[in-house]
C-alpha positions as CSV (number, residue, x, y, z in Angstrom):
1,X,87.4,-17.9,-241.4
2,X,85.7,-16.2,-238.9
3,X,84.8,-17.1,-235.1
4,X,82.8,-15.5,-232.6
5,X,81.2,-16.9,-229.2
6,X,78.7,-15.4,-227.0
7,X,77.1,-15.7,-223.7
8,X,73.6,-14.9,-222.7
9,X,72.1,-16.1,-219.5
10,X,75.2,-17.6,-218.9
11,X,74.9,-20.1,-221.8
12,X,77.6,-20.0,-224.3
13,X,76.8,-20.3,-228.0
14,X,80.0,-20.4,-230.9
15,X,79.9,-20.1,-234.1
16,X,82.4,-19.3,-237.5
17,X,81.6,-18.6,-240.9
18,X,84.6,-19.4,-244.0
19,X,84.5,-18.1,-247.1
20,X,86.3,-18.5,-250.2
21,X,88.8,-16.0,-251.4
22,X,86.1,-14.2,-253.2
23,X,84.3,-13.9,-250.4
24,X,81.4,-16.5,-251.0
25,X,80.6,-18.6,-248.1
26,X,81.5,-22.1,-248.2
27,X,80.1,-22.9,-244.7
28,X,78.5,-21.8,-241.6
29,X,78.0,-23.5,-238.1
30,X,76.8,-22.8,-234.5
31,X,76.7,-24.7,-231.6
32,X,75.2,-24.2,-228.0
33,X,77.9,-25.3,-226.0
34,X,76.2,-24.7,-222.6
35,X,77.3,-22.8,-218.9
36,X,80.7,-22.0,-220.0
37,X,82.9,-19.0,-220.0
38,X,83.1,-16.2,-222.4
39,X,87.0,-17.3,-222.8
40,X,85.9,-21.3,-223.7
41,X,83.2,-20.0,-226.2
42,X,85.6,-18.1,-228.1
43,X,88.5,-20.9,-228.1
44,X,86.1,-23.3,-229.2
45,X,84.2,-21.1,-231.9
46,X,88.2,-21.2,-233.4
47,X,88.9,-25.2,-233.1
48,X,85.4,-25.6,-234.6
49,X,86.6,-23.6,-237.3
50,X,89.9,-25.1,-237.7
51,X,89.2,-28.5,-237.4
52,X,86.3,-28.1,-240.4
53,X,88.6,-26.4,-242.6
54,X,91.9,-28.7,-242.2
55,X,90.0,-31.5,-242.5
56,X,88.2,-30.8,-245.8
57,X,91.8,-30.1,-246.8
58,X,91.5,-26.2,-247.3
59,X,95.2,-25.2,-247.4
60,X,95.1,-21.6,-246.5
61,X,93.1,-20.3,-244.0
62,X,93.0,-16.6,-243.0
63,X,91.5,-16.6,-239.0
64,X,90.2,-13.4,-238.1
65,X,88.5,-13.5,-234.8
66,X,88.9,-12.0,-231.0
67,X,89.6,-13.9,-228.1
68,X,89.1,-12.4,-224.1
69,X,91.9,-12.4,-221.9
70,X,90.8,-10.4,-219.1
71,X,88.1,-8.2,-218.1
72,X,89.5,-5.3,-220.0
73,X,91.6,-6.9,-222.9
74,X,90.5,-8.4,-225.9
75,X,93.5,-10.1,-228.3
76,X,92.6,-9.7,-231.9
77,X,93.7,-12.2,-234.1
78,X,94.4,-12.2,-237.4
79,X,96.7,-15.6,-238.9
80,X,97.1,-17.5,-242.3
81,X,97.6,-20.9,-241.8
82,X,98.6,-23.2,-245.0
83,X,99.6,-26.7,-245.3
């Protein structure tokens, strides 16, 4: 799975993408998730994700994504979750 969030204008939009291990996508989503911070788009964008792929029961889940923690740091992260 992948996550991303943006802001323009100061209204945040999130959005993930998972694929199957071949690298086909299996679903996409985006949501406008209004005045928020750069830091809540991103956290969201990965629950979204999460939540989606745990409950259709997708064991394994590699997470590749960023998240902001300050104005010059970005954390990458890269987990595999299974059930």
């Amino acid at each position: 799975m992948n996550f991303d969030g943006s802001i323009i204008n100061s209204q945040a939009t999130t959005g993930f993408v998972i694929r199957n291990s071949d690298g086909h996508v299996l679903l996409v989503d985006a949501n406008n998730i209004g005045e928020n911070s750069i830091n809540v788009a991103e956290s969201v964008a990965l629950w979204d994700g999460l939540a989606v792929a745990i409950d259709r029961g997708w064991g394994q889940i590699v997470i590749e994504g960023k998240i902001h923690c300050g104005r010059d740091c970005q954390a990458r992260l890269w987990v595999l979750v299974t059930s």
